[in-house]
C-alpha positions in Angstrom: -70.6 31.6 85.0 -70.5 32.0 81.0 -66.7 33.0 81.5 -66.4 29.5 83.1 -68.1 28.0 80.4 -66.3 29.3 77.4 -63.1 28.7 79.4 -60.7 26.3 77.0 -58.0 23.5 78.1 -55.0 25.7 76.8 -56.4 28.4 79.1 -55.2 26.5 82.0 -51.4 27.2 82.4 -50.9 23.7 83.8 -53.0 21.9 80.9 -50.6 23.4 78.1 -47.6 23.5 80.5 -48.3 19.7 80.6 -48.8 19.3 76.5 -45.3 20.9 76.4 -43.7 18.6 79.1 -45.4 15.7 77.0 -44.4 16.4 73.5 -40.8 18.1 74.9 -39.7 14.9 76.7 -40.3 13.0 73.4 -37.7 15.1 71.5 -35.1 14.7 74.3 -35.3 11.2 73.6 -35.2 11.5 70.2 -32.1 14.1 70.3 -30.6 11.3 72.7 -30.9 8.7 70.2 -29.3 10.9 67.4 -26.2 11.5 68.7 -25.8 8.3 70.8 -23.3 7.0 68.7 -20.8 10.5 68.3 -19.1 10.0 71.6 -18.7 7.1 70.0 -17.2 6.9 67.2 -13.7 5.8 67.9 -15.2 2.7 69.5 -17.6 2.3 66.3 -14.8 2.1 64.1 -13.0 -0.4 65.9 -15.5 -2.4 67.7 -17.7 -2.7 63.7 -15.0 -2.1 60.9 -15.8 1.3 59.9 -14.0 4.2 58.9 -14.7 8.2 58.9 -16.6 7.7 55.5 -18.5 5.1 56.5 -19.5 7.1 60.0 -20.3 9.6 57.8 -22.6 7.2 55.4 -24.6 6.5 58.1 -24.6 9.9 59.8 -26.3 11.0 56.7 -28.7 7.9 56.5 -31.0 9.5 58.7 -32.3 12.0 56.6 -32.4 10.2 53.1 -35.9 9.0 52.8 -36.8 12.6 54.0 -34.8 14.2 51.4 -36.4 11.7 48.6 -40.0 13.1 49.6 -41.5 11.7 53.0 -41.2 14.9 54.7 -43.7 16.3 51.8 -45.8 13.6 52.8 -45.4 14.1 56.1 -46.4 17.8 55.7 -49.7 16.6 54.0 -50.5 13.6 56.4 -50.1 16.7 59.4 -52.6 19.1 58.0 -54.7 16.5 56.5 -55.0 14.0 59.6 -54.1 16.7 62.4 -51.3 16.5 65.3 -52.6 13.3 67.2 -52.4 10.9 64.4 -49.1 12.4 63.2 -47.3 12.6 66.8 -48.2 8.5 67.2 -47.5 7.5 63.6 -44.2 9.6 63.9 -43.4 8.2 67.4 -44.0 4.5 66.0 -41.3 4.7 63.3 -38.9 5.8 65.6 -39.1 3.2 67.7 -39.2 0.5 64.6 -36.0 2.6 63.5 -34.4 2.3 66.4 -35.3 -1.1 66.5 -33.6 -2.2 63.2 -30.4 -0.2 64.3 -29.7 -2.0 67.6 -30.7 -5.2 65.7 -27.5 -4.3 62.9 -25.0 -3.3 65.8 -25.2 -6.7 67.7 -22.8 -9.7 67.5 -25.4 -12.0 67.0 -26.6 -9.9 64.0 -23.1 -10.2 62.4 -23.2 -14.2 62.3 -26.7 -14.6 60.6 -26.7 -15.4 56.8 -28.6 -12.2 56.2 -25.9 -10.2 57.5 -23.4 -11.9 55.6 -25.4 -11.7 52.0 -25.3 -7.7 53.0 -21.7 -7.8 53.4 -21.4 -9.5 50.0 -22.2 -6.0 48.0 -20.9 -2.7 48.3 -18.1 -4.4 50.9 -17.2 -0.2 51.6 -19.8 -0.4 53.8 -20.3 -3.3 56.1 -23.7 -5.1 57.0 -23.8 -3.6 60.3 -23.1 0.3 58.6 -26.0 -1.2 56.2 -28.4 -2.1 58.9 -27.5 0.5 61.6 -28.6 3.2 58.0 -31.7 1.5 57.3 -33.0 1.7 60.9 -31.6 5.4 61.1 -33.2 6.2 57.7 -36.6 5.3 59.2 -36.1 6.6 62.6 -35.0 10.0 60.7 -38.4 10.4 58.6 -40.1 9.8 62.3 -38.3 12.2 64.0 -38.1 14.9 61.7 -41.7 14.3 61.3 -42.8 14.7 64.9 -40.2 18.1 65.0 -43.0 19.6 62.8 -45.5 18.3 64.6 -44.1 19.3 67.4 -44.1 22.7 66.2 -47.6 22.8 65.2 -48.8 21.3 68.9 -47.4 24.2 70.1 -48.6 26.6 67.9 -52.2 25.8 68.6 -51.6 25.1 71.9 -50.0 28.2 72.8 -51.7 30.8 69.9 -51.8 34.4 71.5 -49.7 32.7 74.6 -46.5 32.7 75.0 -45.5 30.8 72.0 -41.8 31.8 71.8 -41.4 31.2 75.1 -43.1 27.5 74.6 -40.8 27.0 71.3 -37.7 28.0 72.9 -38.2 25.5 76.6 -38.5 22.8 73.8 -36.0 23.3 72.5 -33.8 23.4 75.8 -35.3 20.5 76.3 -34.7 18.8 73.1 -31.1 20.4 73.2 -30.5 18.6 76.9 -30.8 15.3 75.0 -27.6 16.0 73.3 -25.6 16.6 76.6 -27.2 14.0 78.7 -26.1 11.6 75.9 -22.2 12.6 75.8 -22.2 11.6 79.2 -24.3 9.0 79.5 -23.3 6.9 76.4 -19.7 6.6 77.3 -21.0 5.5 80.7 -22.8 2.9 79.8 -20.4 2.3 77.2 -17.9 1.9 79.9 -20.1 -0.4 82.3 -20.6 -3.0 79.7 -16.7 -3.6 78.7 -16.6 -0.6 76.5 -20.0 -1.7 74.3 -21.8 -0.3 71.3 -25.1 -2.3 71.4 -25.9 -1.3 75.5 -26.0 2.8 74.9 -27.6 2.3 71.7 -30.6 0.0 73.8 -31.2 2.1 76.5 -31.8 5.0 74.0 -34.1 2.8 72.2 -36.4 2.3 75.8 -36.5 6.0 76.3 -37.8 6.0 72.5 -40.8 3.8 73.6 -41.6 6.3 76.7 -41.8 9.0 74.2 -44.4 7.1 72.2 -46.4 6.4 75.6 -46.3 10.6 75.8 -47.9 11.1 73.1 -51.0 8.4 73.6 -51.3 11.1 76.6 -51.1 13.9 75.1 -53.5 12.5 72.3 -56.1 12.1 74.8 -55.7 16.1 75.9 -55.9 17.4 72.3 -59.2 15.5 71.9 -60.8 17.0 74.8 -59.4 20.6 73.4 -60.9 20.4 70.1 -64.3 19.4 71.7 -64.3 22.6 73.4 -63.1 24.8 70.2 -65.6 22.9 68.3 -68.4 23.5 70.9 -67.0 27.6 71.1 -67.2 27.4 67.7 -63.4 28.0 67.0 -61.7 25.7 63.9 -60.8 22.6 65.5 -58.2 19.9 63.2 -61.5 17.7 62.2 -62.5 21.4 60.6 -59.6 21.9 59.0 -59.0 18.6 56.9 -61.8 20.2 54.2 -60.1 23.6 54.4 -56.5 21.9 53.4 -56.0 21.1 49.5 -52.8 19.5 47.9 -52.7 22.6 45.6 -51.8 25.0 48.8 -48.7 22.9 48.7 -48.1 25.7 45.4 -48.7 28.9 47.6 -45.8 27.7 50.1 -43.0 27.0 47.4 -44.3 30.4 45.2 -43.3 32.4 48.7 -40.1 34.4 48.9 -40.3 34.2 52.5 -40.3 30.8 52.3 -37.4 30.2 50.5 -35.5 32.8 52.2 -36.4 30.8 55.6 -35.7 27.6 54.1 -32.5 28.5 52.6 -31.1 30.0 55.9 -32.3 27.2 58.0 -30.7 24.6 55.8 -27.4 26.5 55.7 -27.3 27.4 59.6 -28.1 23.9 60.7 -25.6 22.2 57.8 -22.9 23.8 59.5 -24.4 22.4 63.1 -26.2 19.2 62.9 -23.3 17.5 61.6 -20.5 19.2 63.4 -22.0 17.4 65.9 -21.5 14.2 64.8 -17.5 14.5 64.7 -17.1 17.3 67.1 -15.9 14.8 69.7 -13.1 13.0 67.2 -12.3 16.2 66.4 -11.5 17.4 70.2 -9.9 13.9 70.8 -7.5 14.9 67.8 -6.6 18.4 68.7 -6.1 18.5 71.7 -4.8 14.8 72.1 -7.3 13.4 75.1 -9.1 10.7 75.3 -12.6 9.9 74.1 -14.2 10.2 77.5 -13.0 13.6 78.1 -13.6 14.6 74.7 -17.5 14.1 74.8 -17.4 15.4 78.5 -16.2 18.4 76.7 -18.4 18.7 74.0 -21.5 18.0 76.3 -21.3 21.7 77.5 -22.5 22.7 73.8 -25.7 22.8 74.2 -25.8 24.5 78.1 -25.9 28.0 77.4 -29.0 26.9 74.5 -30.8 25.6 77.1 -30.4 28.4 79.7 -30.6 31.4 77.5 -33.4 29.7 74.7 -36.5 30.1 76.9 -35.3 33.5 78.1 -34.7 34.4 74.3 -38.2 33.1 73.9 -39.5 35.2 76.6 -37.9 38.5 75.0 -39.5 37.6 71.7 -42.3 37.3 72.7 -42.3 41.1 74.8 -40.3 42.7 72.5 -39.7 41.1 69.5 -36.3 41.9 67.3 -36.3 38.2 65.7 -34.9 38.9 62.5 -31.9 40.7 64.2 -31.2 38.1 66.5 -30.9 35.7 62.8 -28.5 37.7 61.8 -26.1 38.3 65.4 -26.7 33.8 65.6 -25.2 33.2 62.3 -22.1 36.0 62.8 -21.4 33.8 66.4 -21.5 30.6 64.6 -19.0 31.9 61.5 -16.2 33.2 64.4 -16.5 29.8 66.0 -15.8 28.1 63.3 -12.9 29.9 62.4 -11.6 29.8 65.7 -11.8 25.9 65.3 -10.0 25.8 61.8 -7.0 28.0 62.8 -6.8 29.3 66.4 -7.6 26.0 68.4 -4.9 24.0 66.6 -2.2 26.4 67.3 -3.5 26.7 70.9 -4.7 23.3 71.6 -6.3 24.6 75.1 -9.2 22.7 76.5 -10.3 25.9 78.2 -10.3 27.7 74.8 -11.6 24.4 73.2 -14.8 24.6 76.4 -15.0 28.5 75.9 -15.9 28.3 71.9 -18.3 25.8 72.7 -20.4 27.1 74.8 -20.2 30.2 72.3 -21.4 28.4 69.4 -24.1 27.2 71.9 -25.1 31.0 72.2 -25.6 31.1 68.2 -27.2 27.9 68.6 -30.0 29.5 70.9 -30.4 33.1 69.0 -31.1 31.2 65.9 -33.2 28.5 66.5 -35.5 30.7 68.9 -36.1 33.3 66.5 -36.4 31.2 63.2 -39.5 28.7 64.5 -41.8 31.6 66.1 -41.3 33.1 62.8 -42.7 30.3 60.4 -46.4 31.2 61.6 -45.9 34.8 60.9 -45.6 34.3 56.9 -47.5 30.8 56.6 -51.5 30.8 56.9 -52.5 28.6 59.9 -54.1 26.0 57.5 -51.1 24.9 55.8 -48.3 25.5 59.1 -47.9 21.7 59.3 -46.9 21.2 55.4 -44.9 25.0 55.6 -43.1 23.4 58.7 -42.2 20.2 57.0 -41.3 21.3 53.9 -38.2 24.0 55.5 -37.6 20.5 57.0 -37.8 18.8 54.0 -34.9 21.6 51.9 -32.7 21.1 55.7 -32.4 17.5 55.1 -31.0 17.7 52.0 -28.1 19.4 53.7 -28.1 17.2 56.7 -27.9 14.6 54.1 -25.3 15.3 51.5 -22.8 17.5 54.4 -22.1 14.5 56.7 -21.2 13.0 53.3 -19.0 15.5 52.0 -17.5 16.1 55.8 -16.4 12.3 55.7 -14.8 12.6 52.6 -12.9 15.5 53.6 -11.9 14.2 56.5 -11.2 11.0 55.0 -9.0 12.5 51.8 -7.5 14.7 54.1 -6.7 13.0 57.1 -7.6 16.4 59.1 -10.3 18.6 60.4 -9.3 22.3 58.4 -10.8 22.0 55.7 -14.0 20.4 57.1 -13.9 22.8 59.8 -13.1 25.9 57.1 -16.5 24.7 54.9 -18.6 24.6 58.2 -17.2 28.3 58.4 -18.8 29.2 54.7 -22.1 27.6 55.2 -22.2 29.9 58.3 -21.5 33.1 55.9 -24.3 32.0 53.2 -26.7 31.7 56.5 -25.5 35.6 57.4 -26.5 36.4 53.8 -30.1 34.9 54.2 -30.9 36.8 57.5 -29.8 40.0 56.1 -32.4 39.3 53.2 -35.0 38.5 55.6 -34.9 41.2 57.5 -35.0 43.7 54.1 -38.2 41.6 53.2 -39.5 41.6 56.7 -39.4 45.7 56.7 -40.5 46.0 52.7 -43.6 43.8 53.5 -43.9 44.2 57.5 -44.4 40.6 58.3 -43.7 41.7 61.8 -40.7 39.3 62.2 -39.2 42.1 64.5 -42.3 42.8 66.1 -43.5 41.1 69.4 -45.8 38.0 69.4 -47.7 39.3 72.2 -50.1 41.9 71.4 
């Protein structure tokens, strides 16, 4: 009877199976709406005005109020307010952001005197490019936002669980987003006389269900720190007094931080927005059209999700997690090397499909191994602003790369050199896992150990 009493919600494998179902599904919407407009881009360009710098503008809209501070904000808000408060508020400005960018992308936008006094300054970048940015700067600060959170739900929900395992189905999930997208967007692209506005719109719904998820899963985490508060366990209410600005100091005085950071920024710079022009870039190689191009690219992210949660489920047993940093970055450095020089003198769409779902390999090693990682070298109380402050250094990549990418490509009317700096920030990343796994065995932080004791 008193083991039935002091029994918690997370203890139930279908409560905390449900939290990650909840919280997962709202990422796979938000991944959706990311990259709903890469398929597209050749049909952006022609169908708005814009060019490759201006796609790439925008592409690095969405992380520019992050990079100016929000994400430190964010961080605080998280520990300060706890994961329910964060996960709505963070869910609420994506849909507002998504909002504003289907507004920009519309005719009936384009004839309104507000769109024309937009037009009227900066004329590089058209009203719609100006609108379609502003929505996707605020839809950026609430997705990166509820990324942390996200992490943190799972933390507590999963603690002394199987948290890699958790981390890495999420990510699947999240990843499945991307895939469903190049498919469905030129689909409904297709069905409503080859249109922006309709892909962009039923993104934006899914966006609302995600918020809805949350409300749920609100409801659950109240009912779970009830019962840590009556066990006597540190609930969130508990831990607002515990969390000071000042710990913000401790995180950017750690090596391992930085050493995280760095690495994550670098690996991701040379992902995130390959992503965005991956599809022009296979519709120039191999000369096919745009259709088949995101068909193609779609398959990037299937090995992630099959091998992530399995990746998960080995770190977890046996551990190795620095390692698997390391073997991630070298996969991700041969891919892109293979897509500067071999895939242009062999324009093969097998060889094209077989370095993709490679670099999808490297996407699942490193991501899987970095996340479960974070709560090794960050005390519990500050996970939330630790979690949003490595997101805080990787948007000022995600930021200024999709910038410099455009003007490569732009200035250079190809994809080598873009494709040959994507290669370097892959090398740098190498150079970071090496010197976290020398730290991890100078100060045993465990990083290679398993997370189940």
């Amino acid at each position: 009877m008193e083991t039935k009493t002091n029994k918690l919600l997370n203890d139930s494998a279908f409560a905390r199976w449900t939290v990650l179902i909840l919280v997962a599904s709202c990422m796979f919407f938000a991944y959706m709406f990311v990259d709903v407009m890469s398929p597209l881009k050749s049909l952006v360009e022609s169908g708005l005005g814009w060019n490759s710098s201006v796609f790439g503008t925008y592409a690095a809209s969405e992380y520019i109020l992050n990079v100016c501070g929000f994400l430190i904000i964010a961080g605080v808000i998280l520990d300060k307010l706890g994961v329910r408060f964060s996960g709505i508020l963070s869910a609420g400005l994506m849909v507002l952001g998504a909002g504003i960018k289907f507004i920009g992308i519309t005719d009936w936008f384009q004839t309104t005197a507000f769109a024309q006094w937009l037009g009227s300054w900066w004329v590089e970048l058209p009203a719609s490019a100006k609108m379609a940015s502003l929505g996707f700067m605020i839809f950026g600060c609430g997705c990166e936002m509820e990324g942390t959170n996200v992490s943190k739900i799972l933390a507590k929900w999963f603690k002394g669980k199987e948290m890699a395992l958790a981390m890495g189905l999420e990510m699947a999930i999240a990843r499945l987003g991307v895939f469903g997208v190049m498919w469905i967007a030129p689909m409904i692209s297709k069905a409503f006389d080859n249109s922006v506005v309709a892909p962009m719109g039923f993104c934006g719904a899914l966006l609302c269900v995600g918020l809805l998820n949350f409300v749920v899963f609100s409801f659950m985490d109240t009912k779970f720190d009830s019962q840590l508060k009556a066990a006597g366990q540190a609930t969130e209410e508990a831990s607002e007094d515990e969390f000071h600005i000042s710990d913000l100091g401790a995180i950017f005085k750690s090596k391992m931080f930085w050493i995280v950071a760095l690495l994550c920024v670098l690996y991701y710079s040379a992902i995130f927005p390959f992503q965005r022009y991956a599809t022009n870039f296979l519709e120039e190689t191999l000369a096919i059209g745009n259709d088949e191009a995101a068909h193609l690219f779609s398959c990037f992210p299937i090995l992630a999700m099959v091998l992530t949660p399995f990746l998960g489920y080995f770190l977890d047993r046996i551990g190795k997690g620095a390692t698997m940093l390391m073997v991630g970055s070298v996969i991700m450095i041969a891919c892109h090397l293979s897509f500067a020089f071999l895939l242009p003198l062999v324009p093969s769409k097998a060889l094209a499909l077989t370095l993709i779902v490679i670099l999808g390999v490297s996407f699942s090693l490193v991501p899987a191994s970095l996340w479960p990682s974070v709560p090794k070298i960050i005390d519990e109380k500050i996970l939330g602003s630790a979690y949003c402050l490595i997101f805080w250094v990787q948007n000022i990549g995600l930021c200024l790369v999709p910038l410099l990418i455009g003007y490569l490509r732009q200035s250079t009317n190809g994809y080598l050199v873009p494709m040959i700096v994507f290669s370097l920030f892959g090398v740098l990343a190498l150079a970071f896992s090496i010197f976290l796994k020398v730290e991890d065995k100078r100060k045993g932080y465990g990083l290679e150990e398993p997370n189940i004791k």
